[in-house]
N, C-alpha and C positions, 0 to 999 in steps of 0.2 A: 504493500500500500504506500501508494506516497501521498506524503501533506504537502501541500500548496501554503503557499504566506496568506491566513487569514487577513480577511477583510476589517482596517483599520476601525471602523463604525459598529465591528459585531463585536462579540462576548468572547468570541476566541482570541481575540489580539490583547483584549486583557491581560492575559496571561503571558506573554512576551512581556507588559509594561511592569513585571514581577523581576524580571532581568532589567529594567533601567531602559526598555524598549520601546519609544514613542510615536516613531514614524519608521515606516522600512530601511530607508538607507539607514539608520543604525543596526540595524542585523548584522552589518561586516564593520562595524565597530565595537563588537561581541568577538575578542579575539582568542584564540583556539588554545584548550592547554595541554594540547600537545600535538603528537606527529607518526600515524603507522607505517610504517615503511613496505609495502606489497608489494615494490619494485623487482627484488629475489625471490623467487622459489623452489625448494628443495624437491629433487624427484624422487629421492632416498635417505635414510637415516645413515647417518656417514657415524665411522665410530668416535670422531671428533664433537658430539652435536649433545652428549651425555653432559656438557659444561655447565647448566641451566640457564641459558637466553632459550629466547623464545625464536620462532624461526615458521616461516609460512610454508607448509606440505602439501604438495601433488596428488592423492586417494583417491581411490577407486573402493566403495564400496564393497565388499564381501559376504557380509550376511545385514538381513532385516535390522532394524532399530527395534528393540524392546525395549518398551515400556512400560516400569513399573509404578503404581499411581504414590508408592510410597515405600521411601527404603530410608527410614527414621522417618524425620519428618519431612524431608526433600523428596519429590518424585526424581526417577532416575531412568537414565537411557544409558544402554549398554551393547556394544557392536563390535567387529571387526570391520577393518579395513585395511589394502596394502597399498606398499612404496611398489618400485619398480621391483624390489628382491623379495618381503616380506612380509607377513601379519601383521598387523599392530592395533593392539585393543583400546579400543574408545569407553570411556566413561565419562557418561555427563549428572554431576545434582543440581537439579531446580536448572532454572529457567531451559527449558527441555525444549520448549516450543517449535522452534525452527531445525531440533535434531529425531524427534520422534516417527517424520513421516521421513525417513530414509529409505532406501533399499538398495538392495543388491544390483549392483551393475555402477548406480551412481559413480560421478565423478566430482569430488569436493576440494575444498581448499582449507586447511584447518593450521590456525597458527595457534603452537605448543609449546610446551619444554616436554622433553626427553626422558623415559625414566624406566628405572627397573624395578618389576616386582612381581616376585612369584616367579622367577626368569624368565619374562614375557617383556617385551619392547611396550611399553603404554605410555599414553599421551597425561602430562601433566597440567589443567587449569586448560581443557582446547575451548579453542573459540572459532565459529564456523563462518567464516569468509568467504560475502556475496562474489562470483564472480566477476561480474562487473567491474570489481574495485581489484582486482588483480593487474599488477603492472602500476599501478600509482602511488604515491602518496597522500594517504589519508588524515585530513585536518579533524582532532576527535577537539568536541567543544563540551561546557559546561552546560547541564539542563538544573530542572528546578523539581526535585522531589513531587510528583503526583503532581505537577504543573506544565513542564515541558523536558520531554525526555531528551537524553542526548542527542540519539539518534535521530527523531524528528528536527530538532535544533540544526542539525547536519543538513537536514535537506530543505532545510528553507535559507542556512547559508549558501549554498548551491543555486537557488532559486534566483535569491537576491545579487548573487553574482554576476546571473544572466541577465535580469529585471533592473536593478539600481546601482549599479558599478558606479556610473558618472555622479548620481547625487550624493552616492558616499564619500563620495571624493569633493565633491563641494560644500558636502557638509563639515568637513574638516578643515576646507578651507576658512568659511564663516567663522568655526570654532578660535581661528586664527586670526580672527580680528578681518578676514578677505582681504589679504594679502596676497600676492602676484604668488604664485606656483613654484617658479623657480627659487625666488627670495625664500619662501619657507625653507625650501629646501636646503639650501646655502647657510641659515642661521639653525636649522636640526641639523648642521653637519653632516648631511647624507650626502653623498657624490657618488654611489653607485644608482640611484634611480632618475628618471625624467620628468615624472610624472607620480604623484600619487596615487593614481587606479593602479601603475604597477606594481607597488608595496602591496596595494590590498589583494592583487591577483597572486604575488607571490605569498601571500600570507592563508590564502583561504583555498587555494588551487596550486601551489605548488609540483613543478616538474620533478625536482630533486629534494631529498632533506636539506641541502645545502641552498636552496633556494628558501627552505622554511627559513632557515636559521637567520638568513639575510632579509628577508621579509620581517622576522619579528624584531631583529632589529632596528630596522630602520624603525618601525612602530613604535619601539620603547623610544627611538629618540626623537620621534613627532608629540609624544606625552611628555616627554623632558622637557623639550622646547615650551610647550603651554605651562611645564608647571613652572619653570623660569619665569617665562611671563605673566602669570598668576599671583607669584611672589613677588614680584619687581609692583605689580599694584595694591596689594595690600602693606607694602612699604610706603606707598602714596597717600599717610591718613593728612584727615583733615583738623584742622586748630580749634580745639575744645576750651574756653576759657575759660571755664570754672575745673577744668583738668591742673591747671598749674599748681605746684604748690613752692613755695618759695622757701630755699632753706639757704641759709647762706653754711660757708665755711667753716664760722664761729660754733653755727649749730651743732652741727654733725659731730665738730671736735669736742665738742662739749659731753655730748653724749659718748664717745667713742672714751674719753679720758675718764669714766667710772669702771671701766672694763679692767681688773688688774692682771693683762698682758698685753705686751706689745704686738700691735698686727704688721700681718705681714705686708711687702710690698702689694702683691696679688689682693689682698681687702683693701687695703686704702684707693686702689685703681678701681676697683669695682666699686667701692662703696661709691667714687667721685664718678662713674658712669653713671649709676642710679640717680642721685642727688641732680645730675646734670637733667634727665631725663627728665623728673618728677616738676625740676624749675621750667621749661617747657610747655607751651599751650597744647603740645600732640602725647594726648594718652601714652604713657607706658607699654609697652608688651615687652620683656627681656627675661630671658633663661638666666637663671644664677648658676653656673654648673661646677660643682667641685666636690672630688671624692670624700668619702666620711674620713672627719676628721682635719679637714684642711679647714674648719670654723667659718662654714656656711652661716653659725646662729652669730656669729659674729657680726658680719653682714647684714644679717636680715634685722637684729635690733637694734643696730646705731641709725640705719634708715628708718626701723619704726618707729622709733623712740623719737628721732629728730623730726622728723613730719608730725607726728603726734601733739607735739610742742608744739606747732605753727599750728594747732586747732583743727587738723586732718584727721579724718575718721579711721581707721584703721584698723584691717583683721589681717589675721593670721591662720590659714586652715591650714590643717597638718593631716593625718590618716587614721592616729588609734590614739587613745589615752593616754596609753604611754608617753608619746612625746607631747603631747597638751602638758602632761604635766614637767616633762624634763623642762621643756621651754619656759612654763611660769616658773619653776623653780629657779634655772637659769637666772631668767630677766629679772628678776624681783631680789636677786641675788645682787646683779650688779647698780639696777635703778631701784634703791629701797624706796624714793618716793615717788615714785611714779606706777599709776595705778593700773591692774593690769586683771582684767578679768577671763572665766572660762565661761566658755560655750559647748558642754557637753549633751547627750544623750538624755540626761535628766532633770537638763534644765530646761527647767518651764519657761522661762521669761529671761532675756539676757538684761544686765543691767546696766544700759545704756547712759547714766547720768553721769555728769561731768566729763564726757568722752574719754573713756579709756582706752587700750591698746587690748582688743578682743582677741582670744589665742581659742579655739575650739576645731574639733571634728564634724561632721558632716550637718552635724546639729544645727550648728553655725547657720548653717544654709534656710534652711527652713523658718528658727527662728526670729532671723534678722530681717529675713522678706517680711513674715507677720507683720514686725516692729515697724518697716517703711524705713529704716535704717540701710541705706546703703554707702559702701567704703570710699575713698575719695582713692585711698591707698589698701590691694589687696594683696597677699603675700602666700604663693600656695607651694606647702611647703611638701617636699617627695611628688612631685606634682605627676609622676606616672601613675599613683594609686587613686586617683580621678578620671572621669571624664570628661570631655570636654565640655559637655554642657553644667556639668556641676561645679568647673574651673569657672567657668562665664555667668554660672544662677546668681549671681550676687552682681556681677560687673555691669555697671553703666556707661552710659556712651565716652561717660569724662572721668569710668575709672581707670589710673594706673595701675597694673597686674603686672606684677615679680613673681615669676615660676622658678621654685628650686628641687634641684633634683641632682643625686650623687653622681647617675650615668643618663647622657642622655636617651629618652627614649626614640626610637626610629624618627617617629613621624615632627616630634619637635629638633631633632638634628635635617629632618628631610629641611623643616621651614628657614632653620638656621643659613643650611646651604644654596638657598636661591632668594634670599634677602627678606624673607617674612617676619622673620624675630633675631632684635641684636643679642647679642650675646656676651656675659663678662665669667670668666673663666680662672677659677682656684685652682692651683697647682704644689703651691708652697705647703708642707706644712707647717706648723708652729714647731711639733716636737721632733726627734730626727726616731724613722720607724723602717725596718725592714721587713714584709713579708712574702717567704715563700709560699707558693703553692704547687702542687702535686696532684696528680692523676695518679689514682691507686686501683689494684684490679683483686680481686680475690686470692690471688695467691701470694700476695702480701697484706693480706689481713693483721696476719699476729704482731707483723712489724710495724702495724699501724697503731695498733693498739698497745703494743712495746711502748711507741709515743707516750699517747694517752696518760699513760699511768706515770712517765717518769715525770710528763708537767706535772701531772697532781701530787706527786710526792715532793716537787721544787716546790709548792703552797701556792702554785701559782691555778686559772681556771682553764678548764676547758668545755664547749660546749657542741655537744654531739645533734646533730636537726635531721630529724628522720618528716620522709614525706606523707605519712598520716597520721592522725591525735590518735585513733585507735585500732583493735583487728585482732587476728590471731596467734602475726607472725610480728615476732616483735622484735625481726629485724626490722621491720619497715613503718612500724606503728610506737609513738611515742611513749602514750601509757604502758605498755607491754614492756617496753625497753629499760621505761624508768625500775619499774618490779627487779628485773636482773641486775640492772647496775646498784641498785641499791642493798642487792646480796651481796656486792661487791665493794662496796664503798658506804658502809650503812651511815645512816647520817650525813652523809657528805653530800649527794646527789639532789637537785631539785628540778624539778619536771614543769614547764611550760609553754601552754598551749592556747589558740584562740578559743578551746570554747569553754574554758573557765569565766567566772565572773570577774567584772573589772575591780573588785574588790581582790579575791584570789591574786591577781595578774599585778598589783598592786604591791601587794605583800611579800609575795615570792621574788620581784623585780629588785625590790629594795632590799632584800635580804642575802640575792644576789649579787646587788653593787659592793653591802658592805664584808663581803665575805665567808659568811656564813656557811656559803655552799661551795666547792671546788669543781664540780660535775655540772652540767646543764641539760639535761636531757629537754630537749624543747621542737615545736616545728618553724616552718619559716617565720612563724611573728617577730624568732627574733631582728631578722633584718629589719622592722619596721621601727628604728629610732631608738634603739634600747643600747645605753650604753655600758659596758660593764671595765670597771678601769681595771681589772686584774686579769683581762682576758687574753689567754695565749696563745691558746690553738682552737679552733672551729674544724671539725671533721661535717661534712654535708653525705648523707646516705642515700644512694641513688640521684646523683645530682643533674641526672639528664633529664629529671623531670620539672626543672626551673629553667626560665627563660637565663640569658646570662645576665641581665639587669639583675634580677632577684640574688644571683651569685654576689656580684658585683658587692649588692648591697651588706648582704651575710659576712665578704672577706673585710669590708669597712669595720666591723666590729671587733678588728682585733687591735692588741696594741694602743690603745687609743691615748695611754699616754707615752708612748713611745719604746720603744727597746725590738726586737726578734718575735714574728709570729711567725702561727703555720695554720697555711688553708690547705684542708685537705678533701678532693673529690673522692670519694668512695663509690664505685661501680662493682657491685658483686657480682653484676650478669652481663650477657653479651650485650655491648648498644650498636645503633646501625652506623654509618660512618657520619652522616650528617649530626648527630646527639654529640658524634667523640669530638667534629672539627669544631664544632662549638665551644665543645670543654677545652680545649684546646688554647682557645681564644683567652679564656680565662688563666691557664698556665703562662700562657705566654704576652700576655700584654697587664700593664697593672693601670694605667690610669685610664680612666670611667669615659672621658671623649673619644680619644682612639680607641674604645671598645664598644662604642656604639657605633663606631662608625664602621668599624667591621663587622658588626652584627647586622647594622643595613647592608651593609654588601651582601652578606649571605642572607635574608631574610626579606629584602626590598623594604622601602621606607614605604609609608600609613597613609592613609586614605588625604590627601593635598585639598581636598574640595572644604570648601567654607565653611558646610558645617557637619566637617569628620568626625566619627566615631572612631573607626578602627585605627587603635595604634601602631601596624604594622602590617604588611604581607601586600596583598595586590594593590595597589595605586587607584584609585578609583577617581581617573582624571574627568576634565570634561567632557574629553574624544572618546577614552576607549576604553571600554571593561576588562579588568582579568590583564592590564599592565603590570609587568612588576618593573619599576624605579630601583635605581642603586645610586649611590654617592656617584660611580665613573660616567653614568650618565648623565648626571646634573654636571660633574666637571667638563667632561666634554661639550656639553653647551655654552660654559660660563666659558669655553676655552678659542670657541669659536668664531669666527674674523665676524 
């Protein structure tokens, strides 16, 4: 059966506008996520072919398709068929449909892996390939669960190729502001094409895979190019006058001269970027970015504290309790008269009078919309553990927004590198700290744990993060873990997790800073602001199951007031290569900038459109769906004549 491109005015085409699909020429702006190759086919199973790729075969049927309506719960199809020399047993579960009415004599095309069993030649995971599509390359696209299947998607790309090539191509051009043809082409850096219908012809009809290849690149840097120029105008704001807040010098210094240490170069240059900004009629937008530990709170309170002063409203979100309270402790530590209030979970009503310096979690948000209270100065602190829309619930057209965060996340490095958001960057630290880290595999287990025990006997801490609070297996389950280590360490060991209460989580924190405990059995909450100043080594359990931001964060808490830690990855079981290049990243790079920015290379930077959600993976440009962006991309534009 083939589908035709429903008619824009009926109830079928709704269902493409589920894909971001509005008019037809975007159909071939639905770009493919990937490429079958049918150009080779095998007439025989060569004894080279047992390697596990997959590979398209030549068959001729040999006996009926049987069909059983249920072998577990899968129906299944089960046949011979041979190569030019021999048998080879077919089995298929579930989706049976198109293998059940076989027969003897057929001639088919099935792309497999290779395998032995029961010493019988049989086909592993086949798949049965229309003839038609033999000799090509095949562009396999994204569908929509019970909405638009692959395969249909396929053949109204096809459709559309024949029907709207030219408007897809004009509509990209539009997209581009309707610039001349050639000009795009020359500022996307492309020089291998003439024309943009030829990108989308080599993109969706491909003669060779090496045509794909060059087809999707050119694509990736037709979306480069827009998000270049997308970032080049939301650098273009307009002058907000009740935005400005006016802080001189004197101020800042003022505030900065209660803090009893000296800052570094890198805070006195950031803090005077900020300050520069905030004196300015054009709203703030600027990334604080600096590894834990380089006195991000440094920064954020001599700018809060001194706008505060000039009668600026002023919050501060941060992610969990914990750090609401390390921060009021902090700040109230250094500015003993300067009023600083919270905004938690179970505050009912924030207390607005005499304008103080609001430090709260997501509460914040809610409450201070009620109150009609909105920031002049907002300060969002770990600002990946937000959304974008919960970073902006509070912001007004004339609020200045300071986003801090230890590593940047994808999509606010993507804005970084095409001029969306400026940027001031910590490096220095105050104390002088070295840590390594390691990739460990199961067969150095006990030498890991050799570790372990000799920091605990030097009096110094260590804290073990396993990736779930509870379960059976207490490798991998925190509760379970604490039970064991604390046969082992009785008394010594404290166990925390997110779903204790914030009272719990309170107790245990603070009994952890002051010693009490040597061991930490815990999960990832601790990355989220928790500081412990006797902390040596961090062992992470299964650690391919964090993004590397999350890593990033967890190796910040070591050392923090300086001397020798140890991060250590612990992988008990196989991972696939992509999990290990990742950890990898972490072994070998330590500051939080250069590791986001290699984690967008491998991952592609976050959804660029205005009002993004996703902080990473496909690009969800203006042009084209299923982009993935990399840093080389955006450089390559910024780099071109």
């Amino acid at each position: 059966m083939t589908h035709a491109i429903p008619d824009t005015s009926g109830k079928r085409f709704a269902r493409l506008q589920t894909l971001g699909i509005y008019v037809p020429e975007q159909i071939l702006l639905h770009l493919p996520k990937g490429y079958l190759d049918l150009t080779t086919v095998e007439k025989t199973v060569q004894d080279t072919h047992f390697d596990g790729l997959q590979r398209i075969y030549s068959l001729t049927v040999t006996t009926d398709a049987g069909f059983a309506n249920k072998f577990g719960d899968k129906p299944r199809v089960s046949f011979f068929a041979s190569d030019e020399n021999q048998p080879i047993r077919i089995t298929v579960f579930g989706g049976v449909y198109e293998w059940k009415n076989l027969k003897a004599g057929m001639k088919i095309f099935v792309r497999a892996k290779v395998k032995i069993w029961n010493e019988e030649i049989q086909f592993d995971s086949p798949e049965l390939i229309n003839a038609i599509a033999i000799g090509r390359v095949v562009a396999q696209y994204r569908g929509k669960k019970k909405v638009v299947s692959e395969e249909t998607f396929a053949e109204y790309a096809q459709e559309a190729l024949d029907k709207y090539l030219p408007q897809s191509a004009e509509y990209i051009r539009r997209m581009l502001d309707g610039m001349d043809e050639e000009y795009i082409l020359q500022k996307a850096a492309i020089k291998n094409y003439r024309t943009i219908q030829d990108i989308l012809i080599d993109v969706h009809a491909p003669k060779t895979l090496e045509h794909a290849e060059k087809g999707m690149l050119a694509a990736r840097k037709l979306a480069a190019y827009e998000a270049v120029k997308e970032g080049a105008k939301k650098k273009q704001k307009k002058p907000v006058a009740q935005s400005a807040i006016m802080i001189s010098d004197k101020a800042w210094q003022s505030a900065a001269s209660n803090i009893p240490y000296q800052a570094t170069d890198d805070q006195l240059r950031s803090i005077k970027e900020i300050v520069a900004d905030l004196n300015s009629p054009y709203p703030m937008s600027r990334l604080l970015n600096g590894d834990v530990g380089v006195g991000k709170s440094y920064v954020i309170g001599v700018t809060a504290v001194a706008a505060n002063e000039e009668g600026a409203r002023v919050a501060i979100l941060t992610p969990n309790l914990l750090l609401v309270d390390q921060l009021y402790e902090e700040f109230s530590a250094w500015w003993p008269k300067k009023r600083f209030v919270k905004a938690l979970g179970s505050t009912k009503v924030v207390d607005i009078m005499d304008n103080p310096v609001i430090i709260g979690t997501v509460a914040l948000l809610n409450r201070l919309e009620k109150q009609k209270w909105t920031p002049d100065y907002l300060i969002v602190d770990e600002q990946e553990r937000f959304s974008v829309k919960q970073r902006e619930q509070l912001a007004q057209v004339h609020t200045n927004m300071l986003e801090s965060t230890a590593t940047c996340i994808p999509r606010t490095a993507a804005m970084i590198s095409h001029g969306g958001m400026d940027i001031s960057i910590l490096t220095q630290s105050p104390v002088k700290k070295q840590i390594q880290t390691h990739l460990v595999g199961r067969e150095d287990r006990e030498k890991l744990f050799s570790h372990v025990h000799r920091v605990i006997e030097s009096g110094s801490q260590v804290a073990i993060v396993y990736p779930q609070v509870s379960g059976e297996d207490e490798r991998k389950s925190a509760i379970e873990a604490f039970n064991a280590w604390n046969r082992k360490y009785p008394g010594l060991v404290a166990c925390l997790h997110g779903k204790m209460t914030a009272e719990e989580k309170q107790t245990i924190t603070q009994d952890v800073k002051d010693g009490k405990y040597k061991l930490i059995v815990t999960t990832s909450i601790l990355e989220r602001g928790v500081t412990i100043p006797g902390l040596r080594a961090v062992v992470v359990i299964n650690p391919e199951r964090y993004g590397a931001t999350q890593l990033h964060q967890l190796r910040g808490r070591l050392v923090r007031k300086g001397g020798l830690g140890y991060f250590f990855l612990y992988v008990p079981d196989q991972i696939d290569s992509v999990a290990r290049e990742r950890l990898m990243l972490l072994v070998n790079i330590t500051q939080g900038h250069k590791l986001a920015e290699m984690d967008m290379e491998m991952r592609g930077f976050g959804d660029l459109s205005e009002d993004a959600e996703s902080q990473h993976g496909a690009s969800r440009s203006g042009i084209f769906q299923g982009v993935q962006l990399r840093p080389s991309d955006i450089a390559a534009i910024m780099s071109a004549p």
